[in-house]
C-alpha positions as CSV (number, residue, x, y, z in Angstrom):
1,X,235.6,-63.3,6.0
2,X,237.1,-63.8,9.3
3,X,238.9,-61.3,11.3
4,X,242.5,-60.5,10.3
5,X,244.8,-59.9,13.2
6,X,248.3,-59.9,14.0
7,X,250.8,-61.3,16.3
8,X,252.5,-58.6,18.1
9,X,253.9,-60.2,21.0
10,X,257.4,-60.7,18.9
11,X,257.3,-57.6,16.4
12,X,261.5,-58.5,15.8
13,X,260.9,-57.1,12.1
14,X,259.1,-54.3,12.8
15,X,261.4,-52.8,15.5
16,X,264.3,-53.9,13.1
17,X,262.6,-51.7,10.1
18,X,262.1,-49.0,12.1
19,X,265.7,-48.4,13.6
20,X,267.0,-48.8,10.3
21,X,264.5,-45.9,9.0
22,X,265.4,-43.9,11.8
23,X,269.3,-44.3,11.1
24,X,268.8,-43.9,7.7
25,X,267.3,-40.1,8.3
26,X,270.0,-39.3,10.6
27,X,272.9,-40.4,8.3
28,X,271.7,-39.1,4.9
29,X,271.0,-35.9,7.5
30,X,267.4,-35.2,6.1
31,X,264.5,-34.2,7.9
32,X,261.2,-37.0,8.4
33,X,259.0,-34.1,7.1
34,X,258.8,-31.5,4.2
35,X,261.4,-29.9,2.9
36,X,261.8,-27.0,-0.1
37,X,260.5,-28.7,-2.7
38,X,257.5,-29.6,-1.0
39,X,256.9,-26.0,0.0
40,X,257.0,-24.9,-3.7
41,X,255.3,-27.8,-5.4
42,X,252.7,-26.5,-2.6
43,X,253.2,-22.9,-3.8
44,X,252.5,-23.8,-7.6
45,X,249.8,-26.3,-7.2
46,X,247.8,-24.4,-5.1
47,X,247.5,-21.1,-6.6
48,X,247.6,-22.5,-10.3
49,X,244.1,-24.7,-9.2
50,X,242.7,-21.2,-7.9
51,X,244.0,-19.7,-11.0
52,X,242.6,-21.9,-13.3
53,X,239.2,-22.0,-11.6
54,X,238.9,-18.6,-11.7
55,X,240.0,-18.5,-15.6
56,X,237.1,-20.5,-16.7
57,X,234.9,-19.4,-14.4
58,X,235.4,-15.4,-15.4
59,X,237.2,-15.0,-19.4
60,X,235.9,-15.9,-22.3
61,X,237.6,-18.4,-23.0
62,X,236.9,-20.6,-26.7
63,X,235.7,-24.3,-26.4
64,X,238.7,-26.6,-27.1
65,X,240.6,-24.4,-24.8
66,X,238.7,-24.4,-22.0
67,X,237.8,-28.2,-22.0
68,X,242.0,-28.4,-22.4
69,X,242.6,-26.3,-19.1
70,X,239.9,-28.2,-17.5
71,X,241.8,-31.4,-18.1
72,X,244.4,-29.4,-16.8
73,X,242.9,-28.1,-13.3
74,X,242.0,-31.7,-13.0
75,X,245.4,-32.6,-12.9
76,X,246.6,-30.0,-10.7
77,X,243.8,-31.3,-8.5
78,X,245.1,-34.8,-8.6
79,X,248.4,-33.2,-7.9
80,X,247.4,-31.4,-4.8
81,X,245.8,-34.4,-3.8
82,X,248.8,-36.8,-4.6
83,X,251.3,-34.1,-3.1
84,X,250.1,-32.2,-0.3
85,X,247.2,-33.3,1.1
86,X,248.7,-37.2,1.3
87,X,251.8,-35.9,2.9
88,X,250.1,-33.4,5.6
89,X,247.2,-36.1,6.3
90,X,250.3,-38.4,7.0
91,X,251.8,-35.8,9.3
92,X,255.0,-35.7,7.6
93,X,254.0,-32.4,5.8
94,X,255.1,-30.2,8.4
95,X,256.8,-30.7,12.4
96,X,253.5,-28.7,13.7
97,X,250.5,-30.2,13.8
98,X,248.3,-27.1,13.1
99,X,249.9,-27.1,9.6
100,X,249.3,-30.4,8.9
101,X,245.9,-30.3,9.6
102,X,245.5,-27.3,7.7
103,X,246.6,-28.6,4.6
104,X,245.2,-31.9,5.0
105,X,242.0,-30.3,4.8
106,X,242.6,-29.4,1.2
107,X,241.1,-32.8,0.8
108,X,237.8,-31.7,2.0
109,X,238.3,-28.6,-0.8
110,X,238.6,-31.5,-3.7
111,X,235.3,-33.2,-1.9
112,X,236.7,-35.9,0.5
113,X,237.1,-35.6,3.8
114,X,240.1,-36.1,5.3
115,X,239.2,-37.3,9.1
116,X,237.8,-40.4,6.9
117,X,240.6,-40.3,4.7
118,X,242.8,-40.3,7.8
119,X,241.4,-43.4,9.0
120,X,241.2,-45.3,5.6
121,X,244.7,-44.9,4.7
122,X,246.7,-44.3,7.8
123,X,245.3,-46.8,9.6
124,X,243.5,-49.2,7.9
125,X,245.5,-49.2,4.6
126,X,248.8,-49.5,5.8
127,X,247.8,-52.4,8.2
128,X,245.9,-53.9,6.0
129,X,247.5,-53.7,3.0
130,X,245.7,-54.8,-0.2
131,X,244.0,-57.8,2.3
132,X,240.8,-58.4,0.4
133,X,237.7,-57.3,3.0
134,X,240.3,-55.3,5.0
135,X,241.5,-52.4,2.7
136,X,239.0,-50.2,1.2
137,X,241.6,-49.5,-1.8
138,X,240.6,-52.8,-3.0
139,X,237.3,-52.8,-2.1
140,X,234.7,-55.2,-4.3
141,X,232.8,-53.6,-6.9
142,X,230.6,-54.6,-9.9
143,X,233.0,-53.1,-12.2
144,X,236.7,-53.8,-11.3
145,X,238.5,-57.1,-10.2
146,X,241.4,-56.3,-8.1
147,X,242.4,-59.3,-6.5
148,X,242.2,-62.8,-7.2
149,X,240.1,-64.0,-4.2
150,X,236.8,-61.3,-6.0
151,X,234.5,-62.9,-7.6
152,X,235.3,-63.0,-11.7
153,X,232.6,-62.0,-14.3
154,X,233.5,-62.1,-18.0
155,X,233.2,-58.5,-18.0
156,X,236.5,-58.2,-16.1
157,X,238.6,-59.5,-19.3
158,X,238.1,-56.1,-20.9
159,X,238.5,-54.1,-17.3
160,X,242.0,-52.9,-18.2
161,X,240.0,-51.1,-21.4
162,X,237.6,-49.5,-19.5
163,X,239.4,-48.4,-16.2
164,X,240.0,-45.2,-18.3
165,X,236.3,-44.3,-18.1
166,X,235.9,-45.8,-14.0
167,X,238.5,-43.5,-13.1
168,X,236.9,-40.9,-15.0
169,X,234.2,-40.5,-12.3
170,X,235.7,-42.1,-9.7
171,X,236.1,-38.7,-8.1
172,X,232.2,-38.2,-8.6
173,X,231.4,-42.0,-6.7
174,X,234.1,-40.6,-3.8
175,X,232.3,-37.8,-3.3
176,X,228.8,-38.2,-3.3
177,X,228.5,-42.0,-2.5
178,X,231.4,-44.0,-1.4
179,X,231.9,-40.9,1.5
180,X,228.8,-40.8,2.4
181,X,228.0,-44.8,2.6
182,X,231.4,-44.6,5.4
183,X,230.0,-41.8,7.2
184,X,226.3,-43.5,8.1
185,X,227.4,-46.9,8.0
186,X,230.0,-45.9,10.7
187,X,232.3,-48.5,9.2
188,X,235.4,-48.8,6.3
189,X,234.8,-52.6,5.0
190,X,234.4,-54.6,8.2
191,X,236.0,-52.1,10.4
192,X,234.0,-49.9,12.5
193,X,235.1,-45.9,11.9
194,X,236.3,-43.9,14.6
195,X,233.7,-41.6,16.1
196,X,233.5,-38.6,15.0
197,X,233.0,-35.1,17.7
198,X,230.6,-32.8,16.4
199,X,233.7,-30.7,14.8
200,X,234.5,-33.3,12.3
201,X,230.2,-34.1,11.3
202,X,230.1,-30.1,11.0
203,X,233.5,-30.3,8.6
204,X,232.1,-33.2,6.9
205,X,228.4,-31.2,6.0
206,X,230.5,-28.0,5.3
207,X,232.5,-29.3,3.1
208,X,230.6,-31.2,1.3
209,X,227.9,-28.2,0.6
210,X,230.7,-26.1,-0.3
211,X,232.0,-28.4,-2.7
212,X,228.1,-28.6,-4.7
213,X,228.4,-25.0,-4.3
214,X,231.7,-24.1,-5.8
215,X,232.4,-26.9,-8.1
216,X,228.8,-27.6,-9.3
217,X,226.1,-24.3,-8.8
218,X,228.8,-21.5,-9.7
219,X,229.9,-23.5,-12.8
220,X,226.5,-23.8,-14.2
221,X,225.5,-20.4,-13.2
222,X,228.7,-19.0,-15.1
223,X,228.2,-21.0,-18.2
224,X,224.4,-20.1,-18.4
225,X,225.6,-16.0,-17.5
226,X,228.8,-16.2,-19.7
227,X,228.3,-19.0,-22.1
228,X,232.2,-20.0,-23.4
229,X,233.1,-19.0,-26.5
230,X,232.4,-21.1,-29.7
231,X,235.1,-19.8,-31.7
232,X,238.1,-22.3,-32.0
């Protein structure tokens, strides 16, 4: 597809949106970044994903519950994700960088990476905004339809019955492929990635060993030392 660009020479309604942003925050007196509830939504998630990790990993715990709290530290996951890591990868976590960064880099503990992520959303995302070719949200793929300029297969017409079960490993594909295919390719759709120092490839390696390590070799070696209970 060709290049989308933009005309920035009269950007009227941008600097228009923006002053009204700003004025809003000053006369609702509220701060750009986190407040309280942020901080404890932060202080439950957190811990209650350790917490719950640690459960299944350690008690003997019977079947139906565990696969229940699984469900359940899969939401908290989400919830981390959703929550903090989206609002400190923004920057509007915290007013110091350091802190941002540090819990944008809960990310990279769920398996992403959030230099990657950074450059997906931030940049690419919100300028190109569900533009087919542009935005990776949308990306194509042999399963989904999400815009009317993809290509439509019959298989699409049942797509809203089957989502349940993409999504279901979606996480899986982020992790070990669609991450992976950005990070060699050097690109996000038809945009070229940012270069990356040698901090960020040694976070990207790191974190991805340490997720095979914690969320796939000490499972298996738990539930082949401390098999879960059968009882219901």
């Amino acid at each position: 597809m060709p290049k989308v660009t933009f005309n920035n020479k009269s950007n009227t309604f941008f600097t228009a949106l923006k002053a009204e942003v700003e004025q809003y925050f000053r006369q609702q007196k509220i701060k750009k970044t986190g407040n309280w509830k942020l901080y404890i939504k932060t202080g439950v998630l957190i811990p209650s994903a350790i917490g719950l990790y640690i459960s299944l990993l350690l008690f003997p715990i019977p079947s139906l519950l565990a696969l229940l709290l699984c469900a359940v530290l899969g939401f908290v996951l989400a919830s981390v994700g959703f929550n903090v890591m989206h609002d400190a990868c923004h920057g509007s976590y915290s007013s110091k960088k350091w802190v941002n960064e540090t819990f944008g880099y809960s990310l990279n503990a769920l398996g992403g990476n959030a230099f990657i992520w950074k450059f997906k959303h931030n940049i690419i995302h919100h300028t190109y905004t569900n533009v087919d070719g542009m935005d990776d949200d949308i990306a194509k793929s042999p399963l989904m339809r999400q815009c009317d300029t993809q290509k439509w297969v019959p298989a699409h017409r049942f797509q809203h019955i089957y989502v349940v079960l993409v999504y279901a490993i979606s996480t899986f594909a982020w992790v070990f492929m669609m991450d992976f295919t950005k990070y060699f390719k050097h690109r996000i759709c038809s945009t070229p990635l940012q270069k990356m120092g040698f901090r960020e490839h040694f976070i990207f390696w790191l974190s991805k060993a340490l997720y095979v390590f914690f969320y796939i070799l000490i499972p298996v070696y738990s539930c082949h030392c401390f098999p879960v209970s059968t009882c219901c």
